[in-house]
KOLDREN-972063 format. One record per residue (C-alpha): residue number from 0; x, y negated, z negated; residue in three letters. Coordinates in steps of 0.05 Angstrom, whole numbers, plus 5000, padded with zeros to 4 digits. Last residue first. Layout:
N
(NUM (X Y Z) "ala")
...
This chain:
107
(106 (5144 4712 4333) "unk")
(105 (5211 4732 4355) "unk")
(104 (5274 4689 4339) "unk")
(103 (5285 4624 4313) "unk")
(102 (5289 4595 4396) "unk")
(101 (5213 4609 4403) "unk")
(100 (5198 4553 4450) "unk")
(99 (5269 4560 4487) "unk")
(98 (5251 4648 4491) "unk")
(97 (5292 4681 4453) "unk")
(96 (5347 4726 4470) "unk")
(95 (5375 4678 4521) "unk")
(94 (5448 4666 4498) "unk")
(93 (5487 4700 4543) "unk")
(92 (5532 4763 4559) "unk")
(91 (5465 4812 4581) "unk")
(90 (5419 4773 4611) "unk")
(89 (5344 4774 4573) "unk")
(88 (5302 4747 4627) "unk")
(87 (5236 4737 4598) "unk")
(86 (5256 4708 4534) "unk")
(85 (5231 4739 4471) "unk")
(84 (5172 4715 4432) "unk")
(83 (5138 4776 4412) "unk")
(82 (5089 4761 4480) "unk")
(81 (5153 4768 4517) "unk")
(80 (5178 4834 4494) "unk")
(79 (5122 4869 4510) "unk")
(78 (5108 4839 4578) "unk")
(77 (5088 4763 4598) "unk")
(76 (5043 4767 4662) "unk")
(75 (5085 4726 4727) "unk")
(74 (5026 4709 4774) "unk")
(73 (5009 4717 4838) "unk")
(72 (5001 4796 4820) "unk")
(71 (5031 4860 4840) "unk")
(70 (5019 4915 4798) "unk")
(69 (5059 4986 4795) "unk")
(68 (5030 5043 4755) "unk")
(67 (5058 5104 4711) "unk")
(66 (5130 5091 4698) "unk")
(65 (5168 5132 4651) "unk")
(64 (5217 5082 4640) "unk")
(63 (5216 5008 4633) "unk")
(62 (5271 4960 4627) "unk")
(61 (5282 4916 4571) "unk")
(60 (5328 4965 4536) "unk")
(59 (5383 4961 4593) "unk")
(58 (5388 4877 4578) "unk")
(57 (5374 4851 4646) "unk")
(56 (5418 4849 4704) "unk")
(55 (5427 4922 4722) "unk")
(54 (5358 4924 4736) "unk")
(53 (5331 4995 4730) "unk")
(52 (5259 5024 4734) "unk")
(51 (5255 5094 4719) "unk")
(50 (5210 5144 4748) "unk")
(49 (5186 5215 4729) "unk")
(48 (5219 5202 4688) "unk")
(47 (5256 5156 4631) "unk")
(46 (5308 5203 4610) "unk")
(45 (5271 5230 4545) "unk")
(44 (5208 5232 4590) "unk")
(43 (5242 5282 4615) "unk")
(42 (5239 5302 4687) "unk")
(41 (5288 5259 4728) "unk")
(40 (5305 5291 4781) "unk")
(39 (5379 5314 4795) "unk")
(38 (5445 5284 4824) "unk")
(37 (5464 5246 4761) "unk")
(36 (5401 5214 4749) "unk")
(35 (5349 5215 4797) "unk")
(34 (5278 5184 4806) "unk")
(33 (5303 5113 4794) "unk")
(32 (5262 5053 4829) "unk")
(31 (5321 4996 4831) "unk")
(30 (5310 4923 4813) "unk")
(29 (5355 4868 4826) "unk")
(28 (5337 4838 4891) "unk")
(27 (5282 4799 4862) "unk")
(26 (5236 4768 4914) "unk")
(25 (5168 4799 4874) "unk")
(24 (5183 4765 4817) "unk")
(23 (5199 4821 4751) "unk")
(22 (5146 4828 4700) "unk")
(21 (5153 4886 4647) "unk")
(20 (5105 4927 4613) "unk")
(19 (5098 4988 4562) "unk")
(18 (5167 4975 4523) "unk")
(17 (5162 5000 4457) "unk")
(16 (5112 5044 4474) "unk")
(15 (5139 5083 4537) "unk")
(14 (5085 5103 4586) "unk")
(13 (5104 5047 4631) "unk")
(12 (5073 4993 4666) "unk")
(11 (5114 4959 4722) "unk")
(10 (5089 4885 4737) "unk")
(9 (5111 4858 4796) "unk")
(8 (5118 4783 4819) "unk")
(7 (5101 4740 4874) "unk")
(6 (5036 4774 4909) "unk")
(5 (5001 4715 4943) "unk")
(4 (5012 4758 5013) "unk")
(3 (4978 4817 4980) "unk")
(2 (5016 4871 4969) "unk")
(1 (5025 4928 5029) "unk")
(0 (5000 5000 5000) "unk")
């Protein structure tokens, strides 16, 4: 299925619950779609399967595994981590844990 031209982000939802969504814009070139790891498929939910989303650029823990549906929306939807008050694109190396409105740490 072909997103809708307004599409500008995606919105993975995962079967993991400490991580259940994440938003990523649609023109990212950062994301991979893991059904692999080390030559075989992933199977356990242990290891993220049946499919893994990973973006090398984001903190590892902020990506979803164990995907079950894939959204595209005209909007950017705030995941898990965002809603607690973390910042939406948590890059490993700097100083963007927390969102600038929640810069104390989550809510």
């Amino acid at each position: 299925m072909k997103p809708k031209a307004e599409a500008r982000h995606v919105i993975f939802h995962s079967s993991t619950p400490t991580r259940p969504t994440c938003a990523r814009p649609i023109a990212a070139d950062d994301v991979l779609l893991a059904v692999e790891l080390n030559g075989e498929p992933i199977q356990s939910r242990n290891d993220g399967g049946p499919l893994r989303v990973v973006i090398p650029r984001l903190i590892s823990g902020r990506a979803p595994s164990g995907i079950k549906r894939i959204e595209f929306s005209e909007f950017d939807k705030p995941g898990f981590w965002e809603v607690r008050g973390y910042h939406n694109y948590a890059i490993p190396g700097s100083n963007n844990r927390y969102d600038d409105e929640a810069s104390e740490g989550p809510r």
